[in-house]
Every structure is written in structure tokens, then in C-alpha cells.
PDB file with one MODEL, atoms N, CA, C and O in Angstrom:
MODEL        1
ATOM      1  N   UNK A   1     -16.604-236.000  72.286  1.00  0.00           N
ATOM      2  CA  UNK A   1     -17.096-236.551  73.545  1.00  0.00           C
ATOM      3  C   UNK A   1     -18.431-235.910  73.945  1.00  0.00           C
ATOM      4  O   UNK A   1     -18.541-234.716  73.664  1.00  0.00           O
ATOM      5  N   UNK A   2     -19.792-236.700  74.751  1.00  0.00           N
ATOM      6  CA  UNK A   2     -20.892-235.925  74.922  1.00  0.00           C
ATOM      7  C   UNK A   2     -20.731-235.213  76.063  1.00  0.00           C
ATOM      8  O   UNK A   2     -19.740-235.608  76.676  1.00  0.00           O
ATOM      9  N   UNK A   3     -21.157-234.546  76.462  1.00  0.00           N
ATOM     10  CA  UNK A   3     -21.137-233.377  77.416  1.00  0.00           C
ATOM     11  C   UNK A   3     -21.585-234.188  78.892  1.00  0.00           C
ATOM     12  O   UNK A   3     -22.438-235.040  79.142  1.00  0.00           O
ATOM     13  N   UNK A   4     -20.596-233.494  79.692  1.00  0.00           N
ATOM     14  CA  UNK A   4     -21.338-234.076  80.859  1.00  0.00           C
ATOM     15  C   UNK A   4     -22.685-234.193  81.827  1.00  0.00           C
ATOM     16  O   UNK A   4     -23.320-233.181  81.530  1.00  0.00           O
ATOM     17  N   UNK A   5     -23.096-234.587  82.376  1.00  0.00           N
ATOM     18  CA  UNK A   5     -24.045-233.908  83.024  1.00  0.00           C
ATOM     19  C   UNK A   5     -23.955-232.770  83.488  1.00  0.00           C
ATOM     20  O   UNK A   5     -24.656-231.941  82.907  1.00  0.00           O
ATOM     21  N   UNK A   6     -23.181-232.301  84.564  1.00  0.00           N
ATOM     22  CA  UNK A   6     -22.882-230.820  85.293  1.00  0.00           C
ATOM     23  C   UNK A   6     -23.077-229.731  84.019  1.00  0.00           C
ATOM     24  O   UNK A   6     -23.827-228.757  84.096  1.00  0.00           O
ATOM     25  N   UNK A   7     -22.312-230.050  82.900  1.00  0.00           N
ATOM     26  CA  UNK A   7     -22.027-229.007  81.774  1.00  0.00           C
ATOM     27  C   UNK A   7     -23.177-228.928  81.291  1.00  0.00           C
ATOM     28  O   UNK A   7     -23.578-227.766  81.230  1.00  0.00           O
ATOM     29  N   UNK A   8     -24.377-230.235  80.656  1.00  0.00           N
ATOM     30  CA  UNK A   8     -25.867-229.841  80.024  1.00  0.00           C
ATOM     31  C   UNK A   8     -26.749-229.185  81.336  1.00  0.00           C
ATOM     32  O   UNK A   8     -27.903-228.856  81.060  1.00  0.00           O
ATOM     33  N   UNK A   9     -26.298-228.976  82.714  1.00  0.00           N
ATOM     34  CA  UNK A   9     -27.566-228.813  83.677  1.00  0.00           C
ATOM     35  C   UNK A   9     -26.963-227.384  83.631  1.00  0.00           C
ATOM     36  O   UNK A   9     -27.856-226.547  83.495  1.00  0.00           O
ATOM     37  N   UNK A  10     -25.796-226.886  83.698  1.00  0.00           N
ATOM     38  CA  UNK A  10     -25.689-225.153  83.857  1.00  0.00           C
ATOM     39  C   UNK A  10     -26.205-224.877  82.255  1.00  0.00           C
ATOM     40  O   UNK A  10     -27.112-224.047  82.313  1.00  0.00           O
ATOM     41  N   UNK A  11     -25.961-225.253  80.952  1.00  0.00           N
ATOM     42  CA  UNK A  11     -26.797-224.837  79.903  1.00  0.00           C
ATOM     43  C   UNK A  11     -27.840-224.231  79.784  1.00  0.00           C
ATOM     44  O   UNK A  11     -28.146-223.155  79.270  1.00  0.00           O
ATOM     45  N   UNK A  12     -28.510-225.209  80.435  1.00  0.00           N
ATOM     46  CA  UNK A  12     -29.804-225.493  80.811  1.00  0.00           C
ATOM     47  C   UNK A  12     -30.433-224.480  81.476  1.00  0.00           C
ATOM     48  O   UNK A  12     -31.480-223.952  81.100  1.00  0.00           O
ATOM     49  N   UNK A  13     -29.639-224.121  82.735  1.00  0.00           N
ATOM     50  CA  UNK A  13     -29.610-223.113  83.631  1.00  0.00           C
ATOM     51  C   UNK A  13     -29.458-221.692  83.350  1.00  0.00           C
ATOM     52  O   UNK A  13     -30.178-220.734  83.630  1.00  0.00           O
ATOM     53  N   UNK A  14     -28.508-221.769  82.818  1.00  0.00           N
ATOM     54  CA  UNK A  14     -28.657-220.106  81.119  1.00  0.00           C
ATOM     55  C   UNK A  14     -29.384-220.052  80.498  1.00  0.00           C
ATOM     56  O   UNK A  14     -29.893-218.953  80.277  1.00  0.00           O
ATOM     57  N   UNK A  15     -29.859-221.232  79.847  1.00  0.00           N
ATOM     58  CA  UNK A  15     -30.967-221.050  78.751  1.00  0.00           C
ATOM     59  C   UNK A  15     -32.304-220.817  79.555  1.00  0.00           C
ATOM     60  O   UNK A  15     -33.216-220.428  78.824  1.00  0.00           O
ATOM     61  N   UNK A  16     -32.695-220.984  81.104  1.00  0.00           N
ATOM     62  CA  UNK A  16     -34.047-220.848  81.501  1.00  0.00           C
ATOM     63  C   UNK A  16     -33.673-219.144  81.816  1.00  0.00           C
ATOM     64  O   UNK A  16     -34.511-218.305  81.485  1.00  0.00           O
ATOM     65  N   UNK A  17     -32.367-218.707  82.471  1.00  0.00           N
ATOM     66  CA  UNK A  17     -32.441-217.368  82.784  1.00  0.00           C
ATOM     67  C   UNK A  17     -32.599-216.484  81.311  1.00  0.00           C
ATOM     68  O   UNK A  17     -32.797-215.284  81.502  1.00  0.00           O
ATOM     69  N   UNK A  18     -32.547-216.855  80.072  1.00  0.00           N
ATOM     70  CA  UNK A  18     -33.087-216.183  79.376  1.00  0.00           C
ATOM     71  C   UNK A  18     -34.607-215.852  79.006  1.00  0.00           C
ATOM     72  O   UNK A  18     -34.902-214.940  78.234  1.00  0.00           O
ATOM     73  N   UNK A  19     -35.612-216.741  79.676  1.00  0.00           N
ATOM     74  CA  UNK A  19     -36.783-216.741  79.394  1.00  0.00           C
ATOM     75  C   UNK A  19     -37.468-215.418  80.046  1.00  0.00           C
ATOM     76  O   UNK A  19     -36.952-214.968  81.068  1.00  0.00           O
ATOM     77  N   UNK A  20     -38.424-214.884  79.584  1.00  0.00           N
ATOM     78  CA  UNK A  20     -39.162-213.735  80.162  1.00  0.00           C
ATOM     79  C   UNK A  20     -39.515-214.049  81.700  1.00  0.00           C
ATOM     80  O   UNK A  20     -39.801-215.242  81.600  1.00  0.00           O
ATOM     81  N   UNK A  21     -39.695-213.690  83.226  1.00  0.00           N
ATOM     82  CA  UNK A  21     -39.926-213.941  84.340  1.00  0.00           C
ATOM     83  C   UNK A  21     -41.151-214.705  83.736  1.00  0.00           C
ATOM     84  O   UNK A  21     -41.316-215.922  83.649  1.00  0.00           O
ATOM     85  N   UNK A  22     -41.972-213.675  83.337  1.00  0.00           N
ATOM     86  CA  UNK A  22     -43.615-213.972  83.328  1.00  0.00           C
ATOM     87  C   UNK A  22     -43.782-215.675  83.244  1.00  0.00           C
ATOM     88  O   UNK A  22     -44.420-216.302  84.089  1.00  0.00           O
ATOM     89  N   UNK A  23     -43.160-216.252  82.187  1.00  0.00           N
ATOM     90  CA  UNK A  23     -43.548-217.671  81.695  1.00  0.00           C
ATOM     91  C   UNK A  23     -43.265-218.747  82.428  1.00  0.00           C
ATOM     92  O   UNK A  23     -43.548-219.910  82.140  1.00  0.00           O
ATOM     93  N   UNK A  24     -42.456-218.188  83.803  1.00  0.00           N
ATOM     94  CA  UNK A  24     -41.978-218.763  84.436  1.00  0.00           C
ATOM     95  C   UNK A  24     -42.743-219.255  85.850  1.00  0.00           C
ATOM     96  O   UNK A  24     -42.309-220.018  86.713  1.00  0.00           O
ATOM     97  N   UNK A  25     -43.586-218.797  85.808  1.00  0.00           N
ATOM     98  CA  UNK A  25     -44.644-218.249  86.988  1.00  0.00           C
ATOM     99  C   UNK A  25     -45.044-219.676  86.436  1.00  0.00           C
ATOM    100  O   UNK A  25     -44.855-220.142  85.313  1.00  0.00           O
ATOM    101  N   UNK A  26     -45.883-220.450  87.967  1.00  0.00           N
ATOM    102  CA  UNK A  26     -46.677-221.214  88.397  1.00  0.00           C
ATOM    103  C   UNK A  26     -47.829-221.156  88.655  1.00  0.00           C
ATOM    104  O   UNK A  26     -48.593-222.121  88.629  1.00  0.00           O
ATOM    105  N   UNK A  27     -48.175-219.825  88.992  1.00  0.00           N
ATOM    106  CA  UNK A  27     -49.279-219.128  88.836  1.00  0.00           C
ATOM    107  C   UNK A  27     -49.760-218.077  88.183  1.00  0.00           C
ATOM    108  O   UNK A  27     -49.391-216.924  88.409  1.00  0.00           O
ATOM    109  N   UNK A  28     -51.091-218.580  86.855  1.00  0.00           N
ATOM    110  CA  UNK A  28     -51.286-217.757  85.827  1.00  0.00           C
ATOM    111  C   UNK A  28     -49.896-217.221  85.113  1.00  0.00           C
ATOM    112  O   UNK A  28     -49.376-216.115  85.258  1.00  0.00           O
ATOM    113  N   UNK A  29     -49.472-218.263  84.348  1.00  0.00           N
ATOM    114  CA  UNK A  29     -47.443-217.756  83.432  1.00  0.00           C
ATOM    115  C   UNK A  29     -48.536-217.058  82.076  1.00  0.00           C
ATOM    116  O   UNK A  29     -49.720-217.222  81.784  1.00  0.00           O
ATOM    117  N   UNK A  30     -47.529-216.324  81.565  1.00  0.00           N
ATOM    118  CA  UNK A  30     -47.925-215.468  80.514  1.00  0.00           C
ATOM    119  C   UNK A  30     -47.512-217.416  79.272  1.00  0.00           C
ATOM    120  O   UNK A  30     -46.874-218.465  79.369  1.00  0.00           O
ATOM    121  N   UNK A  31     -48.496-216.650  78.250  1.00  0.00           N
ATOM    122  CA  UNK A  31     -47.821-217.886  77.281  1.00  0.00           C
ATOM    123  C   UNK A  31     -46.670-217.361  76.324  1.00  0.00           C
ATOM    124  O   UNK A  31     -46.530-216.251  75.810  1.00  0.00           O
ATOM    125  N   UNK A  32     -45.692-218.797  76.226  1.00  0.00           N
ATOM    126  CA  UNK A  32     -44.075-218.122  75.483  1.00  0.00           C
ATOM    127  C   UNK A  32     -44.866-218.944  73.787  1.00  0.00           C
ATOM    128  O   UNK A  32     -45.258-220.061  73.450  1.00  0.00           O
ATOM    129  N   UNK A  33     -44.744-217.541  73.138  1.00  0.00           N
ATOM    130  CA  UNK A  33     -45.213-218.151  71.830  1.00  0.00           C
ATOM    131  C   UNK A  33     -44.374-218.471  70.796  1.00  0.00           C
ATOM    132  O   UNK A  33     -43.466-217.704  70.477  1.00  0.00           O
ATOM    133  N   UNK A  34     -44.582-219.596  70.185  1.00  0.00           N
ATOM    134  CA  UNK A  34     -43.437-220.514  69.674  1.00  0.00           C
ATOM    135  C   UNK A  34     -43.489-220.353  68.372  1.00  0.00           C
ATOM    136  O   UNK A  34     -44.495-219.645  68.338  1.00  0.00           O
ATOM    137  N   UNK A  35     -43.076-220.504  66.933  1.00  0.00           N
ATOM    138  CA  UNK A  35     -43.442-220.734  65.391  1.00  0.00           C
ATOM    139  C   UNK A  35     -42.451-222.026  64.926  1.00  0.00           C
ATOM    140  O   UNK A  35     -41.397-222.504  65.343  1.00  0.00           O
ATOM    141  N   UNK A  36     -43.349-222.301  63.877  1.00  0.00           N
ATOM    142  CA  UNK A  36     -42.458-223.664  63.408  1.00  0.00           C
ATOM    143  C   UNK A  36     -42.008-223.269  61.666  1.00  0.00           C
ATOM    144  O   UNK A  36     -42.781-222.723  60.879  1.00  0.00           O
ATOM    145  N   UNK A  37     -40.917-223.599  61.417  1.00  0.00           N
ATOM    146  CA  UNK A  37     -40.663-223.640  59.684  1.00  0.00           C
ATOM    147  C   UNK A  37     -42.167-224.155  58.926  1.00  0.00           C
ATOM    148  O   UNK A  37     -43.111-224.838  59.325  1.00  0.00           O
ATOM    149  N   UNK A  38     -41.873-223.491  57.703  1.00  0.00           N
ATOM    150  CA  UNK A  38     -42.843-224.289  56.561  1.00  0.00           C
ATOM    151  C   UNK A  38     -42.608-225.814  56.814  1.00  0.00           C
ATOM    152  O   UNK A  38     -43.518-226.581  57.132  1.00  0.00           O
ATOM    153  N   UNK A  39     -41.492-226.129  56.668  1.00  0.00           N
ATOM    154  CA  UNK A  39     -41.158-227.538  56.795  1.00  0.00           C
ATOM    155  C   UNK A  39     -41.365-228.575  57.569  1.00  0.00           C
ATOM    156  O   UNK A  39     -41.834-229.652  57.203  1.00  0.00           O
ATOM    157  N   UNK A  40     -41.017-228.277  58.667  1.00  0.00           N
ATOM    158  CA  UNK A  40     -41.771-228.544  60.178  1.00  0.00           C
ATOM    159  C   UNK A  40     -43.539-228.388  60.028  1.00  0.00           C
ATOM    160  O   UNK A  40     -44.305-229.145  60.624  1.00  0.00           O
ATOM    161  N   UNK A  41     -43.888-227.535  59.340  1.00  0.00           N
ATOM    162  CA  UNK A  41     -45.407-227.558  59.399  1.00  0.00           C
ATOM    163  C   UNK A  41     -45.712-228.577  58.631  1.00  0.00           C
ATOM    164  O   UNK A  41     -46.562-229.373  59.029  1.00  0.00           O
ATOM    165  N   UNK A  42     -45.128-228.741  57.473  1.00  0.00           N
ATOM    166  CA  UNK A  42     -45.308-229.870  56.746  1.00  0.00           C
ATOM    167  C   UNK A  42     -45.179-231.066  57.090  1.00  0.00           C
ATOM    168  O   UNK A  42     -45.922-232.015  56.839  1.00  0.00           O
ATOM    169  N   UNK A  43     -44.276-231.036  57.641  1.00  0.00           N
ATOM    170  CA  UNK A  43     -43.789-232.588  58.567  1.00  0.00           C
ATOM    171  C   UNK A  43     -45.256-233.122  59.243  1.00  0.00           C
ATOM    172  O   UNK A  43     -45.867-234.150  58.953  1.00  0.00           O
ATOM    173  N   UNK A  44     -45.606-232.110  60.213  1.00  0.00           N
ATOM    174  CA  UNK A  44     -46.123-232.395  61.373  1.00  0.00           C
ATOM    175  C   UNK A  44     -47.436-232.551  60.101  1.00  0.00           C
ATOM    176  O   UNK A  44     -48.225-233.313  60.661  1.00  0.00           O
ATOM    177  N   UNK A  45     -47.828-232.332  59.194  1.00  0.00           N
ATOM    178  CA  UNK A  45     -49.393-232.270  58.733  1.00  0.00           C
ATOM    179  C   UNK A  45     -49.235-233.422  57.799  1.00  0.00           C
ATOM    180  O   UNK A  45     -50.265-233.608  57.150  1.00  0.00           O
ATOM    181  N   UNK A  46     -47.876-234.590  57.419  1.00  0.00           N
ATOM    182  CA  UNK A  46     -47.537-235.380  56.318  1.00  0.00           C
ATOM    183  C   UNK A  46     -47.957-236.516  57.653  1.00  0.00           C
ATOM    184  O   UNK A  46     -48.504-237.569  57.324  1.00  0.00           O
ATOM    185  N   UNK A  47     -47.653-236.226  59.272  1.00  0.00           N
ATOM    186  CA  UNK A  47     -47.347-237.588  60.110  1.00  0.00           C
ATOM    187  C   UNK A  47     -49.231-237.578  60.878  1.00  0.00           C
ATOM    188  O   UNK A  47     -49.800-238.600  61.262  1.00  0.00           O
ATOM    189  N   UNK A  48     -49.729-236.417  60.908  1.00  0.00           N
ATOM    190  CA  UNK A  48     -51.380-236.350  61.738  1.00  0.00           C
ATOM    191  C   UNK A  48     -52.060-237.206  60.476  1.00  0.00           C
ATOM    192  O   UNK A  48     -52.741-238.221  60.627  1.00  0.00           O
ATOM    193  N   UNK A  49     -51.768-236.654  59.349  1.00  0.00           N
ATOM    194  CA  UNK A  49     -52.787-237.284  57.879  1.00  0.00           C
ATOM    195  C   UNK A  49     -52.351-238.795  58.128  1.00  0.00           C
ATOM    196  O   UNK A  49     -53.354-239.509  58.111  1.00  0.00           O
ATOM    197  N   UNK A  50     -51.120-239.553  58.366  1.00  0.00           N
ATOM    198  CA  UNK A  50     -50.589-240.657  58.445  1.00  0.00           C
ATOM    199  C   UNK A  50     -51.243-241.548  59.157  1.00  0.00           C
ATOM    200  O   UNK A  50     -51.691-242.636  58.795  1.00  0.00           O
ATOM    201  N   UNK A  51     -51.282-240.983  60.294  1.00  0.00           N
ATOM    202  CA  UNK A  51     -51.556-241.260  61.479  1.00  0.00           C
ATOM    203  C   UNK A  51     -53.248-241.999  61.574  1.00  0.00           C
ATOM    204  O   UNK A  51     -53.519-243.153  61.906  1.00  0.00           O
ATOM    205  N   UNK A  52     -54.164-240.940  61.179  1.00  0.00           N
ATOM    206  CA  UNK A  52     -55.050-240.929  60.717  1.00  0.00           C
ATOM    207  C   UNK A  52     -55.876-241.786  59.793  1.00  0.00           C
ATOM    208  O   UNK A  52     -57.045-242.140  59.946  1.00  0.00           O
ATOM    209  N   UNK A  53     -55.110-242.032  58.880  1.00  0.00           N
ATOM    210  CA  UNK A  53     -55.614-243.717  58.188  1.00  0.00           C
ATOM    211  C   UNK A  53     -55.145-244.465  58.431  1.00  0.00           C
ATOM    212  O   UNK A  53     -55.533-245.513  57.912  1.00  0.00           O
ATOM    213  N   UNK A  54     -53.525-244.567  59.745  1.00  0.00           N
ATOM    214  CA  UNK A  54     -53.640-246.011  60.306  1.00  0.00           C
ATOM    215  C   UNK A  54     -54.769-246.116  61.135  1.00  0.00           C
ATOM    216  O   UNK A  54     -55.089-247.270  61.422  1.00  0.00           O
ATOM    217  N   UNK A  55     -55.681-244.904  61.744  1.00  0.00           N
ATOM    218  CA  UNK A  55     -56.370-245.320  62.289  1.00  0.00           C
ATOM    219  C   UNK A  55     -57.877-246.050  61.712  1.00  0.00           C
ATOM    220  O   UNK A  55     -58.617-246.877  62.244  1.00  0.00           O
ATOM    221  N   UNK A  56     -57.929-245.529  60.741  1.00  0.00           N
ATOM    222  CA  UNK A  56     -59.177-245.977  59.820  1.00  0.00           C
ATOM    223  C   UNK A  56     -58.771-247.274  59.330  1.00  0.00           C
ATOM    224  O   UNK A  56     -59.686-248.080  59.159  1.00  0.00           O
ATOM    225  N   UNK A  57     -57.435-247.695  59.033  1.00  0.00           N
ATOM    226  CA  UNK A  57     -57.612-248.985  58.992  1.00  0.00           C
ATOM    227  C   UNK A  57     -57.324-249.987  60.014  1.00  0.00           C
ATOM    228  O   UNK A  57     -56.818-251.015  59.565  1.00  0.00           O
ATOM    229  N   UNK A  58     -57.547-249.941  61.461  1.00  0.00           N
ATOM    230  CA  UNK A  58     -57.804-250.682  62.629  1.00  0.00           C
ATOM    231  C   UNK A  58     -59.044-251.543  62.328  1.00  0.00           C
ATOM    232  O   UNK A  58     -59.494-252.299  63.189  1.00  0.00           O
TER     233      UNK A  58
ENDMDL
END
């Protein structure tokens, strides 16, 4: 069964109290720095190249 709403919004709610204060800020947030798999890098550089000569052939 999928999860309810109430149950994904407290998740949600744990998963932000784990974040550093700083990133959380509205004003001047520190940046939360992210990394992606080889794979994921690949992905993302197989779909921009893609992308890219659909645009050349418009």
C-alpha cells in the first residue's frame, strides 16, 4: 500500500531535521554539496549530448 500523506509529510519532516541549520537559512544558506555516481554522470552527459542535436536538427 502507498504511504499516506501524514506518514510521507513527518518523513519529510525528519529528513529536513537532519540537514545542517546553515542550508536552511533564507538568508545567505551555506551550500549543501551534492555528488552523483559515475553512472548518473553518464546518464546526465548521454541525455545534454541528446538533447543537443535534437536541437541542431530544428
Amino acid at each position: 500500500p502507498a504511504e499516506s500523506l501524514a506518514t510521507m509529510s513527518e518523513r519529510c519532516r525528519q529528513q529536513m531535521r537532519l540537514l545542517p541549520a546553515g542550508t536552511l537559512r533564507f538568508v545567505n544558506p551555506h551550500r549543501y554539496k551534492v555528488s552523483i555516481s559515475e553512472r548518473l554522470k553518464d546518464l546526465r552527459g548521454e541525455m545534454m549530448q541528446a538533447a543537443h542535436i535534437g536541437r541542431r536538427q530544428l
